[in-house]
C-alpha positions as CSV (number, residue, x, y, z in Angstrom):
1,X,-7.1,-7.0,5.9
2,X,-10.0,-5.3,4.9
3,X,-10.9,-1.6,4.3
4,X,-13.7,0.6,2.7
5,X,-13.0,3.9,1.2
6,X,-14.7,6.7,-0.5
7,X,-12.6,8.3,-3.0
8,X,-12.6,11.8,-5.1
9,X,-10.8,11.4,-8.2
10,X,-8.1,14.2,-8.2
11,X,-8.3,14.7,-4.5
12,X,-5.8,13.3,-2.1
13,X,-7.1,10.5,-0.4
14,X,-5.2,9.2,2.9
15,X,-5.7,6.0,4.3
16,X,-4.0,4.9,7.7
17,X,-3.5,1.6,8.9
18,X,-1.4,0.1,11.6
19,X,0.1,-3.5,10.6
20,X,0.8,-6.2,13.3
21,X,3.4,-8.0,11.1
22,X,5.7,-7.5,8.1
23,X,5.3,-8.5,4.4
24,X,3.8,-7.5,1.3
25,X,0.2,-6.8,1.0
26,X,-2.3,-6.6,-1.8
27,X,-4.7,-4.1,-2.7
28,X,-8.3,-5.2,-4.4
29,X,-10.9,-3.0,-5.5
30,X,-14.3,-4.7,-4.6
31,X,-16.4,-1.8,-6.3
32,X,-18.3,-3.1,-8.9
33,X,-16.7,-1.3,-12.0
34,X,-18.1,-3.5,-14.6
35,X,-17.3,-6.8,-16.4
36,X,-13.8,-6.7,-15.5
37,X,-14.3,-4.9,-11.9
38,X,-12.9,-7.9,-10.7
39,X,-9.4,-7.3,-11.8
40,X,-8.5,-4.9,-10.2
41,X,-6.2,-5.3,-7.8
42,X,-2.4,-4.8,-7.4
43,X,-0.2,-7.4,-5.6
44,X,2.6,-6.6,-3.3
45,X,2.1,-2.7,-3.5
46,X,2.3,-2.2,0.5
47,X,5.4,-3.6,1.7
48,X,5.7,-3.3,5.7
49,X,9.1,-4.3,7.4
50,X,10.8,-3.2,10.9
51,X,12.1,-0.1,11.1
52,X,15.8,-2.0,11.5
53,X,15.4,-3.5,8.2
54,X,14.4,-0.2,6.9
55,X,17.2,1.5,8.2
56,X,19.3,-1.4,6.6
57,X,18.1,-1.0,3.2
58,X,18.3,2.4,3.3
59,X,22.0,2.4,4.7
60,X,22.7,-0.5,2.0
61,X,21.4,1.4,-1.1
62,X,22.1,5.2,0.0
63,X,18.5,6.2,-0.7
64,X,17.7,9.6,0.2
65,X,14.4,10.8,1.2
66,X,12.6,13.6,-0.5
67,X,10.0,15.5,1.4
């Protein structure tokens, strides 16, 4: 998965992307930043599942969702 985007500090900034399979996904920055540009990235941040194993979790651990 690859994606380019233009960003305004301070500004929402809404990326959406349609996933053809569950699992935890990893987002790298691949703007050069400096020496340590390429570090930055943070694993496992998007975490796509069914919407059954949503619903699952969500029964299981009573979460409640806050608009």
């Amino acid at each position: 998965m690859a994606f380019q985007m233009q960003v305004v500090p301070g500004h929402k900034n809404d990326l959406v992307w349609k996933f053809d399979k569950s699992g935890n996904y990893t987002i790298r920055s691949t703007e050069y930043s400096g020496p340590k540009g390429g570090n930055l990235f943070a694993r496992n941040v998007v975490v796509v599942a069914s919407e059954t194993a949503i619903a699952k979790l969500m029964s299981d651990n009573e979460f409640i969702i806050k608009d």
